[in-house]
C-alpha positions as CSV (number, residue, x, y, z in Angstrom):
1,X,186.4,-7.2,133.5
2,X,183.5,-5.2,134.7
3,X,182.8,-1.6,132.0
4,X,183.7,1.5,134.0
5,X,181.0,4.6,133.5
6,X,182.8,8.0,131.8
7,X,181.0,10.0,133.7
8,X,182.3,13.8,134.4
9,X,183.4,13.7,138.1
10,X,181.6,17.9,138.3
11,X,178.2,16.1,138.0
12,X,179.3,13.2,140.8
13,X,180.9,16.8,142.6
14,X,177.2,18.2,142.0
15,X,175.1,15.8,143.4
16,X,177.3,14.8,146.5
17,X,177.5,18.1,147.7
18,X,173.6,18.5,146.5
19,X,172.8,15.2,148.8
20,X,174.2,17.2,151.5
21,X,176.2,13.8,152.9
22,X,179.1,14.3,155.4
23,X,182.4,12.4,155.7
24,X,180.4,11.0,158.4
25,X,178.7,8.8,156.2
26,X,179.9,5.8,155.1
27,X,179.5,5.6,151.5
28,X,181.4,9.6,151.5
29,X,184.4,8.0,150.7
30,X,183.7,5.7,148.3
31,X,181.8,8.7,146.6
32,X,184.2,11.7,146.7
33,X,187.0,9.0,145.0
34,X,184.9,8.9,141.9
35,X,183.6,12.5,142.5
36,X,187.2,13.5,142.7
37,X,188.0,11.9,139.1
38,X,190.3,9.3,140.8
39,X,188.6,6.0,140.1
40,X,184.9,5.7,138.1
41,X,182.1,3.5,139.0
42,X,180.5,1.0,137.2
43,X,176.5,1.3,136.0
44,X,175.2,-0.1,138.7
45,X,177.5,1.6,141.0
46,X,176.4,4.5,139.4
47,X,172.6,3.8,139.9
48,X,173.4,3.2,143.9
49,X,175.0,6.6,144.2
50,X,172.3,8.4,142.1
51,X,169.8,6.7,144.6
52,X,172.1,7.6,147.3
53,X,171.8,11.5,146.5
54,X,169.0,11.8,145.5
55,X,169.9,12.5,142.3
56,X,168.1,11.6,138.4
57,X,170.4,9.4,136.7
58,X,170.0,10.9,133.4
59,X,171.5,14.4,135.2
60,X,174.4,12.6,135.9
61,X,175.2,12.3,132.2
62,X,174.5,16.0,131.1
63,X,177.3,18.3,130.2
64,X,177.1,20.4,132.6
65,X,175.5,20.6,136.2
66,X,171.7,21.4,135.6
67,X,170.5,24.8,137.9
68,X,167.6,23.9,139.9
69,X,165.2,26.0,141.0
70,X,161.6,25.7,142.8
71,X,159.0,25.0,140.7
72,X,156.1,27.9,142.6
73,X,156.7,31.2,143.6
74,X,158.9,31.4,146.6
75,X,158.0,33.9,148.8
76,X,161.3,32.8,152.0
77,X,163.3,35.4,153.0
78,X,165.2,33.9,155.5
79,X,169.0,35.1,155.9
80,X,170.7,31.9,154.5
81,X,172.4,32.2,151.4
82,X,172.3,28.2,151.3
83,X,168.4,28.8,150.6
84,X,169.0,29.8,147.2
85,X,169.7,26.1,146.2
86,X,166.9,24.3,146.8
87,X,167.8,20.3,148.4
88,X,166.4,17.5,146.9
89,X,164.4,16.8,149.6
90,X,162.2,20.1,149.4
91,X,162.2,19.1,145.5
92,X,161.1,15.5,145.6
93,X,158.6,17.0,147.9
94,X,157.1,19.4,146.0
95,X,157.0,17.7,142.8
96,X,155.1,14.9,144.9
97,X,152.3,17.1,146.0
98,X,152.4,18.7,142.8
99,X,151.2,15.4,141.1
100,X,148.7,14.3,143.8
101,X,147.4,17.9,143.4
102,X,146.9,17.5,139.4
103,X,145.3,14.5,139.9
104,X,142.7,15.9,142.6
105,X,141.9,18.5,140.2
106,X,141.2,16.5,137.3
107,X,139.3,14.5,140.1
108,X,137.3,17.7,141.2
109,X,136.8,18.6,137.4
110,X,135.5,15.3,136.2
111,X,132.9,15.6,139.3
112,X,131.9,19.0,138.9
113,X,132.7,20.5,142.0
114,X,132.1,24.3,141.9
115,X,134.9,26.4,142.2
116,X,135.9,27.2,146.1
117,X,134.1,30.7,146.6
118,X,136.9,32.4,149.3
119,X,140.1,31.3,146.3
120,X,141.3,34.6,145.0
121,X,138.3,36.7,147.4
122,X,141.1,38.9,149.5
123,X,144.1,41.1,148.9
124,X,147.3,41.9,150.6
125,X,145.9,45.1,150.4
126,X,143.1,44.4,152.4
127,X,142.5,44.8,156.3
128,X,144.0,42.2,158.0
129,X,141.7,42.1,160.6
130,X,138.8,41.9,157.6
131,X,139.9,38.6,156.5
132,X,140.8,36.6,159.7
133,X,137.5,37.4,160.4
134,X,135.8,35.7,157.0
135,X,138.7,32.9,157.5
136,X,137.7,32.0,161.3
137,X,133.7,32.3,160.3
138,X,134.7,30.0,156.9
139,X,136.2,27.5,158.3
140,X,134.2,27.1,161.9
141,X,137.4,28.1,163.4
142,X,135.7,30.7,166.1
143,X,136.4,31.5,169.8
144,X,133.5,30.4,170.7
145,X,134.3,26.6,170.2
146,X,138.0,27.1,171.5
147,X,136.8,26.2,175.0
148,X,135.3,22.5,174.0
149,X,139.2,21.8,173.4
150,X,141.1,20.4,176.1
151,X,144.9,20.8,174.5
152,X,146.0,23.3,171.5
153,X,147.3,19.7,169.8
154,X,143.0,19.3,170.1
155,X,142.9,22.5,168.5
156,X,145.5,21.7,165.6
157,X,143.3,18.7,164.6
158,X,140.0,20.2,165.0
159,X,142.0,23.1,162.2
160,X,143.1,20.4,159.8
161,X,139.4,18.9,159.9
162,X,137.6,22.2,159.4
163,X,140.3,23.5,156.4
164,X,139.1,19.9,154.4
165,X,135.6,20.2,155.4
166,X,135.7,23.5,153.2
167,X,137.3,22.0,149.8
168,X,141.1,22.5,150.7
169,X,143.2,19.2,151.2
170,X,145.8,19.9,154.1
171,X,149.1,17.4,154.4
172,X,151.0,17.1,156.9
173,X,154.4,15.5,156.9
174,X,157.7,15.5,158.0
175,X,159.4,13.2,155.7
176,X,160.0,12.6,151.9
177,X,157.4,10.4,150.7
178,X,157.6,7.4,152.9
179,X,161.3,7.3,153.6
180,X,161.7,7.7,157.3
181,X,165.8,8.6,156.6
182,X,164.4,11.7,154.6
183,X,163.4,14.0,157.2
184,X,162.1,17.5,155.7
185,X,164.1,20.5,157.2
186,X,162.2,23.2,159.3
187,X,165.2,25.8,158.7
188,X,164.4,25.6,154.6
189,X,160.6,25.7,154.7
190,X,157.8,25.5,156.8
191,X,155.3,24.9,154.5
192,X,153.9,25.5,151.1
193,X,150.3,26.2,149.4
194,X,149.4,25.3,146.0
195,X,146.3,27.6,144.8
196,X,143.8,26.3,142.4
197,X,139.8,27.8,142.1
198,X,138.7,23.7,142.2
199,X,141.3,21.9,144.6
200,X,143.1,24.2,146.6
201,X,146.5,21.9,149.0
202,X,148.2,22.9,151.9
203,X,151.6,21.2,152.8
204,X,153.0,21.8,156.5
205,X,156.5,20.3,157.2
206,X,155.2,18.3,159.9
207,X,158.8,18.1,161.3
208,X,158.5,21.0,162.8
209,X,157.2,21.8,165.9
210,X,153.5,21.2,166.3
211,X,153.0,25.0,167.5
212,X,154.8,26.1,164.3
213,X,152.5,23.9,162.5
214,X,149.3,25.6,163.3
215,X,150.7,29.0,162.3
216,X,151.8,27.7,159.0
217,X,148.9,26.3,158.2
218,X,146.7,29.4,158.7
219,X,149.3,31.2,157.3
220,X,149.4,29.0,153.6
221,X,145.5,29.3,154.2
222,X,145.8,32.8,153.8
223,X,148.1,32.7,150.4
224,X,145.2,30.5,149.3
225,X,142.5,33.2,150.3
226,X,144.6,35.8,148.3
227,X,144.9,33.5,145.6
228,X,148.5,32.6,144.9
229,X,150.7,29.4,145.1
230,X,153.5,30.3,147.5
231,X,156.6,28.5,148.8
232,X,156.7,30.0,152.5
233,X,159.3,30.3,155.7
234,X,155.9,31.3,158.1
235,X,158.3,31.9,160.7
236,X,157.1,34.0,164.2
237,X,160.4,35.1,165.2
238,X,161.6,37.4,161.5
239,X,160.7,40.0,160.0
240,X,159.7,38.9,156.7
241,X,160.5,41.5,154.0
242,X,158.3,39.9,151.6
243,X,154.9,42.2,151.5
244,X,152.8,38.6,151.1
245,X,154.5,36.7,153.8
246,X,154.0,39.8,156.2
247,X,150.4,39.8,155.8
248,X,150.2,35.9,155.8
249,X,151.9,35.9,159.1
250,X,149.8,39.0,160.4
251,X,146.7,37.0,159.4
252,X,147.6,33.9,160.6
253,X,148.2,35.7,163.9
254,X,144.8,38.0,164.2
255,X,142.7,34.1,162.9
256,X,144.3,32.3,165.8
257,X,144.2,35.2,168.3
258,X,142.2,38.1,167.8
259,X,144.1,41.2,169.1
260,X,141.3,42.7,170.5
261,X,140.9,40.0,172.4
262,X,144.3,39.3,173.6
263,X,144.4,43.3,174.8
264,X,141.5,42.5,177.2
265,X,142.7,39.1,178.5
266,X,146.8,40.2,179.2
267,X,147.8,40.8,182.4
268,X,151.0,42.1,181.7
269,X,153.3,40.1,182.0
270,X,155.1,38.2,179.5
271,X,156.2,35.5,181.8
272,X,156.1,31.0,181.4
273,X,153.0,31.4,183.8
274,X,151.2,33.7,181.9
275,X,151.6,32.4,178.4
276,X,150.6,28.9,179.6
277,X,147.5,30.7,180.9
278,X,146.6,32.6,178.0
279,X,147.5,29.3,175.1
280,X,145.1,27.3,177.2
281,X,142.4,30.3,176.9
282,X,143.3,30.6,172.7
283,X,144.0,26.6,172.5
284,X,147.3,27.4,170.8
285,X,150.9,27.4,171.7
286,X,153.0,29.6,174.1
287,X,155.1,30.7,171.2
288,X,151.8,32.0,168.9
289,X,150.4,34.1,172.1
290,X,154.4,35.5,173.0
291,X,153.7,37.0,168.9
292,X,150.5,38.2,169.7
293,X,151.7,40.4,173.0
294,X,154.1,41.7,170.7
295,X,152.1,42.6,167.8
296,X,149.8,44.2,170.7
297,X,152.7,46.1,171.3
298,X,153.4,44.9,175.3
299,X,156.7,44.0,174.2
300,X,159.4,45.4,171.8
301,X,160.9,43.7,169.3
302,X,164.3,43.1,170.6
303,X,162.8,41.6,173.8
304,X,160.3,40.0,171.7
305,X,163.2,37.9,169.9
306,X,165.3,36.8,173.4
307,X,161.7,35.5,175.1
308,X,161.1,33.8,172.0
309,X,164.1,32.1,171.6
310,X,164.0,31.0,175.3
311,X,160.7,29.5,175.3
312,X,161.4,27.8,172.2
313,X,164.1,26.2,174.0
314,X,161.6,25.0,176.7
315,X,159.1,24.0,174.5
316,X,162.0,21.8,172.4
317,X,163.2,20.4,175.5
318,X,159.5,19.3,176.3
319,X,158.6,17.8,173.0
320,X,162.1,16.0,172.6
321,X,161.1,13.8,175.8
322,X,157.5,12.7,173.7
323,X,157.8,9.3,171.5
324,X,157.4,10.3,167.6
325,X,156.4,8.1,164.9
326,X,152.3,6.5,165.3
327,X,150.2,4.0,163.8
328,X,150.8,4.4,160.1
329,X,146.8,4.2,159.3
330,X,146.8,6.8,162.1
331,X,149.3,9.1,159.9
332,X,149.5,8.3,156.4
333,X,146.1,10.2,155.7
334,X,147.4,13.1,157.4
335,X,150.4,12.7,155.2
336,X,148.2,12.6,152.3
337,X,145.3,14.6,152.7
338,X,142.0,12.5,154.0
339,X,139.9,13.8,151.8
340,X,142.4,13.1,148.8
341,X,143.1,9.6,150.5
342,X,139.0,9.1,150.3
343,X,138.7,10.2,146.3
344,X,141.8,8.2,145.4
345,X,140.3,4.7,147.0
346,X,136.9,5.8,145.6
347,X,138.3,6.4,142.4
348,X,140.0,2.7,142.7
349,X,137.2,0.8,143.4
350,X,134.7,2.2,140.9
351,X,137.3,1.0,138.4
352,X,138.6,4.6,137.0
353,X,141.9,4.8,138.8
354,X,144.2,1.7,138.2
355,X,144.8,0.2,141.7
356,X,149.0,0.2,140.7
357,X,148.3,4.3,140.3
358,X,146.2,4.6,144.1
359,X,149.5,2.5,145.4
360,X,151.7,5.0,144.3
361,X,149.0,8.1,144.9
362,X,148.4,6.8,148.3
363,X,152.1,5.9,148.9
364,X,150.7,2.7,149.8
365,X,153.1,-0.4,148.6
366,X,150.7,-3.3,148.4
367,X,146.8,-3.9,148.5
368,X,146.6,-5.2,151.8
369,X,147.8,-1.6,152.8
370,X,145.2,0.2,150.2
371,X,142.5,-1.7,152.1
372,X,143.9,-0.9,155.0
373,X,143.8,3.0,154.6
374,X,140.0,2.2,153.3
375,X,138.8,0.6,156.3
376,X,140.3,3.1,158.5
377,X,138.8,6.1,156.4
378,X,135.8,4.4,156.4
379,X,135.0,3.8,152.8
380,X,136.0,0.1,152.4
């Protein structure tokens, strides 16, 4: 007869609802029977449904349901009381960046790089203006060489490249590790910066939109420029009551569009027409330049909100007809960070990383793959 697990059917309760599954699922029912004290699984039964949820097996055996919070400063605001429990997705996630970040610093460390001169150089208290300005002139991110890009997606590129050129590894990613079933959430974060004088990472839900994307990322650049690690909702359409994430998003705004420059080039109307015109001018999206007319004060905020809401509907509809997915060498650096990608094979060949570590650092399963991401990163 096969040994039934006494496990306390609270914890299976916990992590089923944690998991976030639906009756919809198949393996719901089979679940909320043990979760429900009704039958109880078997060890390895038990093992499939902590894998299932997402959930460490040895929680499943503590007394009590363990309280999870986020691990950095968490700056969201957003008006959903589900928020306050973070899922195991935005966990796993962070906790994964957390220990590529570790090892890039001990990387940066061991190599002496000097310490990233803008980290820490700004404060919330400081002109907004002021510091888009030393962010845009840091980074080569001017309106000067806006016009050499053809699409803002050129643009968002160009951004990523010129943030790691500088010392700050930027990842971009819309899933949970490599699990393509694990899709990251836009409505619980946007994206997340983890602040550190020697290795400085950006993280940008890449299943977001790709005009939200660019936003967030200047927007986590400008947490790094102040300083702090922050957990962010970088979102164009609230009000953020958080003093940080206000002047984030206001500098993430002026660095992409310069005000003074957007009150010289409107022509008054907030119209499809004329925001297509003016993101081809700034190489960003529609939705970043409808922010900017209302910062500029052309449009109040009520107003602000319904032609936001609309043209995010049209730019959804647009984006939903374009294929997803890509090359993996073409994406699994951008998951990662290139330049962390580059120091991790380097590190592997020269003989101080162990080749089973860069698999797992690189989220790369076998070495055919690792030599893969080499050749295409160009340090095979």
């Amino acid at each position: 007869m096969t040994e039934r697990v006494a496990v306390s059917p609270t914890l299976l309760r916990w992590a089923l609802d944690r998991s976030g599954l639906t009756e919809d699922d198949s393996r719901y029912e089979r679940f909320s029977r043990w979760a429900s004290g009704d039958e109880q699984p078997t060890f390895r039964q038990l093992e499939t449904f902590a894998t299932a949820t997402h959930a460490p097996l040895g929680y499943l055996f503590l007394p009590t349901p363990p309280v999870e919070t986020v691990p950095i400063p968490d700056f969201r605001t957003m008006g959903n009381a589900g928020i306050l429990t973070p899922s195991p997705d935005l966990l796993d996630t962070i906790h994964e960046s957390q220990m590529r970040h570790d090892w890039y610093r001990s990387y940066a460390v061991e190599h002496d790089y000097e310490p990233l001169p803008f980290v820490g150089s700004a404060s919330v208290n400081d002109p907004v203006v002021q510091v888009a300005d030393d962010i845009r002139r840091t980074i080569g991110f001017t309106m000067d060489e806006r016009p050499q890009y053809r699409r803002w997606e050129d643009a968002l590129r160009r951004l990523i490249d010129a943030i790691e050129s500088v010392g700050v590894l930027v990842m971009v990613s819309g899933i949970v590790g490599g699990n393509t079933r694990r899709k990251l959430d836009p409505e619980e974060f946007r994206g997340f910066a983890l602040t550190d004088p020697k290795a400085s990472l950006i993280f940008v839900n890449g299943a977001d939109s790709k005009s939200a994307q660019i936003f967030t990322m200047v927007h986590e650049l400008a947490h790094i420029w102040v300083g702090e690690t922050a957990l962010s909702e970088a979102g164009m359409a609230t009000q953020a009551s958080n003093a940080h994430e206000r002047w984030a998003n206001q500098v993430a705004a002026e660095v992409l569009v310069p005000i003074a420059n957007l009150r010289n080039d409107y022509r008054q109307s907030a119209d499809v027409g004329e925001l297509q015109r003016l993101a081809k001018l700034y190489k960003v999206s529609t939705l970043v330049v409808l922010k900017r007319i209302h910062d500029a004060g052309f449009l109040q905020w009520d107003d602000y909100q319904k032609r936001y809401d609309s043209e995010l509907a049209r730019v959804r509809e647009i984006t939903a007809t374009k294929g997803s997915g890509g090359n993996y060498y073409d994406t699994q650096p951008l998951r990662v960070s290139q330049n962390f990608a580059r120091a991790v094979i380097v590190d592997a060949l020269e003989g101080r990383t162990l080749f089973r570590d860069a698999y797992g650092l690189l989220g790369a399963a076998k070495r055919k793959t690792f030599d893969g991401l080499a050749e295409k990163l160009g340090v095979a």
